[in-house]
C-alpha positions in Angstrom: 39.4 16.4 56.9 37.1 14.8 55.2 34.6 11.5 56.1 36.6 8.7 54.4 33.2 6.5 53.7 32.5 9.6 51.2 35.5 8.9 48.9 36.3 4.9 49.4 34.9 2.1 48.0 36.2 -1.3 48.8 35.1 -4.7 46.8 32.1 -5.9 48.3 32.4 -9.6 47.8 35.5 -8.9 50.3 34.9 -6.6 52.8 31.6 -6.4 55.3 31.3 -2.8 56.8 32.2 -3.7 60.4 29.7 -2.8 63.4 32.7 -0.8 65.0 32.9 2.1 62.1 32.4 4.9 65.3 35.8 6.3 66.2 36.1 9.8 63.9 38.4 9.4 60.7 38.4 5.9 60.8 36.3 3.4 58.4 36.4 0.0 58.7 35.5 -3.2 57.4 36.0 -7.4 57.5 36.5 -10.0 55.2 34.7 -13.8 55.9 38.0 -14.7 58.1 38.6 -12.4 60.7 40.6 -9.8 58.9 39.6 -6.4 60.1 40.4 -3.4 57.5 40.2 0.1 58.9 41.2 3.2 56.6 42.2 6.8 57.7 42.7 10.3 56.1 45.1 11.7 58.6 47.3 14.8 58.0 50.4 15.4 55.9 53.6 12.9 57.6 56.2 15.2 56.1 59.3 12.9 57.6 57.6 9.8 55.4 56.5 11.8 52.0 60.5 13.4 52.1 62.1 10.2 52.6 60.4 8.0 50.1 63.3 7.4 48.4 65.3 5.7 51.0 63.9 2.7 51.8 66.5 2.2 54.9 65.1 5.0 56.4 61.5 3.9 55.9 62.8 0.5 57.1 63.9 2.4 60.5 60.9 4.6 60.7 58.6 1.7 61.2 60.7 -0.7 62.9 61.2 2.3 65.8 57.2 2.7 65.5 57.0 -0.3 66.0 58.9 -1.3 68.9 58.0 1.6 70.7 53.9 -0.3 70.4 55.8 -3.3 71.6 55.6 -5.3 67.9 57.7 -6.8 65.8 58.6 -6.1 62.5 58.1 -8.4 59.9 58.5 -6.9 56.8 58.5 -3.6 55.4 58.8 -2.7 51.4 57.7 0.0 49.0 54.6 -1.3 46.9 55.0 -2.5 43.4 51.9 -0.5 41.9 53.8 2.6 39.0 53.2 6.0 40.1 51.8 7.1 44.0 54.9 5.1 45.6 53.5 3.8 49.1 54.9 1.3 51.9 53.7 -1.7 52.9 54.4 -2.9 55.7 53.5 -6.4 57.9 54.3 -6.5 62.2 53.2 -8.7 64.9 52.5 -8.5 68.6 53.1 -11.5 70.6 51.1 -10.3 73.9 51.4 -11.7 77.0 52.3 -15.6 77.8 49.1 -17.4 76.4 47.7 -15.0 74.4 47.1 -15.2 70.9 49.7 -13.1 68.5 48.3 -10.5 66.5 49.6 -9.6 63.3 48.8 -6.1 61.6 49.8 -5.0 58.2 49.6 -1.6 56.7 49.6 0.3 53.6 50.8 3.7 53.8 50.1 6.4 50.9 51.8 9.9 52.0 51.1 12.4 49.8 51.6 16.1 49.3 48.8 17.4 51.5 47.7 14.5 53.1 48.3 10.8 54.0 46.1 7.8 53.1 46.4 4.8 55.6 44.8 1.8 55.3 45.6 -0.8 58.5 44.6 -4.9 58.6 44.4 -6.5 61.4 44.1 -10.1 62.5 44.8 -12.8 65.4 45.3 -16.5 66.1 42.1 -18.3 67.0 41.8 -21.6 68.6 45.2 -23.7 69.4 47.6 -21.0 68.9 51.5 -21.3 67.9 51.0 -24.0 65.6 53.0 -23.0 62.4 56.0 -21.7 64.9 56.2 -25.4 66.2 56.3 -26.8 63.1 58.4 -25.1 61.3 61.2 -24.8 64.0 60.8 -28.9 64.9 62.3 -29.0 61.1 64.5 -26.3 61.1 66.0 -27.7 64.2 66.1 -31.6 62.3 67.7 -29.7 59.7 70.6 -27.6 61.8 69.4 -24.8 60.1 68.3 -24.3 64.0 70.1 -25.0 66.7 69.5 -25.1 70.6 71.1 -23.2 72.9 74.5 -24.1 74.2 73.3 -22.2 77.4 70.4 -22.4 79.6 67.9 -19.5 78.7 69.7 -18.3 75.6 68.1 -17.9 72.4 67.9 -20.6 69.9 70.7 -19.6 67.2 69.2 -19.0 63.6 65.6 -18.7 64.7 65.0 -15.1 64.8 66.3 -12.0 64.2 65.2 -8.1 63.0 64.6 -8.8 59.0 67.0 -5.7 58.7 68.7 -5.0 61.1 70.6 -7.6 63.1 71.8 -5.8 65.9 68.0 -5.0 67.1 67.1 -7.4 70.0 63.4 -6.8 70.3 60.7 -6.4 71.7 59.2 -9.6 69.7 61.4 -10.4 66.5 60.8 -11.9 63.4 60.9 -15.4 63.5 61.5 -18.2 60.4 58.3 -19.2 60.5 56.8 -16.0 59.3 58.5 -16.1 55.8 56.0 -15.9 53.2 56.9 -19.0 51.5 55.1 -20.5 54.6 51.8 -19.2 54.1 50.6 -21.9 51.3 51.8 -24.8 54.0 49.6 -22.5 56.9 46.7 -20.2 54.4 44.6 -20.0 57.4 46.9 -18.5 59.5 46.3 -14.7 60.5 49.8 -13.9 59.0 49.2 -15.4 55.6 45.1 -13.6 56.1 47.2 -10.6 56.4 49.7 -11.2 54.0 47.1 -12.1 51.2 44.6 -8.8 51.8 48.0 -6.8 51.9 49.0 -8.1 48.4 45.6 -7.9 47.2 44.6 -4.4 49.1 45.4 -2.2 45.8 43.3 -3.9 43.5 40.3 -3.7 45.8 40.2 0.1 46.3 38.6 2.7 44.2 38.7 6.5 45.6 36.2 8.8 44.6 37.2 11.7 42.1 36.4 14.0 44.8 39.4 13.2 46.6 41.8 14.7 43.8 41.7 18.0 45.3 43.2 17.4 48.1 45.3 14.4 47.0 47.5 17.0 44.8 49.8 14.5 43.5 52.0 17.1 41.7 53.9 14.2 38.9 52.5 11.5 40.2 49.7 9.0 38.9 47.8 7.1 41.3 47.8 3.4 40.7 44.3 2.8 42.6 40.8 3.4 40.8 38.7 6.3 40.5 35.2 6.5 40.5 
């Protein structure tokens, strides 16, 4: 497999190389606000590349993958860019009592011979469950909230799987990690996340020496070549 620093570039005014690049396969970088970016050529994922077209499945796949790592699942949707399609998908891990959530989103390119996965990473500093407490002291004004009619319940309309309602955990998706949040909260590691996610495709250029063993068969890749 070969070194992905010898066929990535990233955008410069973005991403720092990060001090930890040292684990084999893995490149990684960080943007000015604690966002780390780490990218990986890993081997064909067969069960993702066949099921491309089913975005229930790929829903499933990663909220299982998930929860079995203990997270969350936030969101999960194929990315807008024609051609290559890919996933994107955004989770969170609430840790222990006290520590800060972490929040990881990742693009996912699954191709014919291989698999290009790019993973960002990012936690709450300082004071930590601010934009929960906000947003639920108004969703609760509102009713959209409500308390629990018994001791230790859950609060009813506060969180739930984004797709599947039946799922109980581990951590759930709360309201206060819709996107329409993250102008109200920009500093927040979600909306960090979020942003570099949206942005990620436009920031990329892959070297032409990567074709080979990309093989897209019918497909044109959306990202850059150099």
């Amino acid at each position: 497999m070969m070194n992905p620093s010898s066929v990535l570039d990233v955008d410069a005014d973005v991403w720092t190389p990060h001090p930890d690049t040292t684990e084999d396969g893995i490149t990684a970088w960080h943007d000015a606000h604690g966002v780390v970016l780490t990218m990986q050529l890993i081997g064909h994922d067969e069960s993702l590349y066949r099921n491309l077209s089913d975005i229930g499945w790929v829903r499933a796949h990663y909220r299982d993958s998930f929860a079995d790592a203990g997270m969350g699942i936030i969101e999960c949707s194929f990315t807008k860019e024609p051609g290559c399609r890919s996933v994107a998908v955004i989770g969170k891990d609430v840790g222990s009592m006290g520590s800060p959530c972490r929040y990881m989103g990742a693009l996912a390119i699954p191709l014919k011979r291989l698999s290009i996965v790019f993973n960002l990473v990012a936690e709450e500093r300082g004071t930590t469950g601010v934009r929960d407490t906000i947003v639920l002291e108004e969703l609760l004004r509102s009713g959209d909230v409500r308390l629990p009619e018994i001791d230790g319940s859950p609060l009813t309309g506060w969180s739930a799987d984004p797709y599947f309602p039946d799922f109980e955990g581990p951590p759930l998706r709360n309201r206060s990690d819709d996107a329409k949040y993250d102008s109200r909260f920009p500093d927040h590691p979600l909306s960090r996340v979020r942003k570099r996610l949206n942005e990620l495709p436009g920031q990329v250029k892959f070297s032409s020496a990567i074709s080979d063993a990309i093989a897209l068969t019918g497909y044109k890749p959306w990202w850059q070549i150099w």
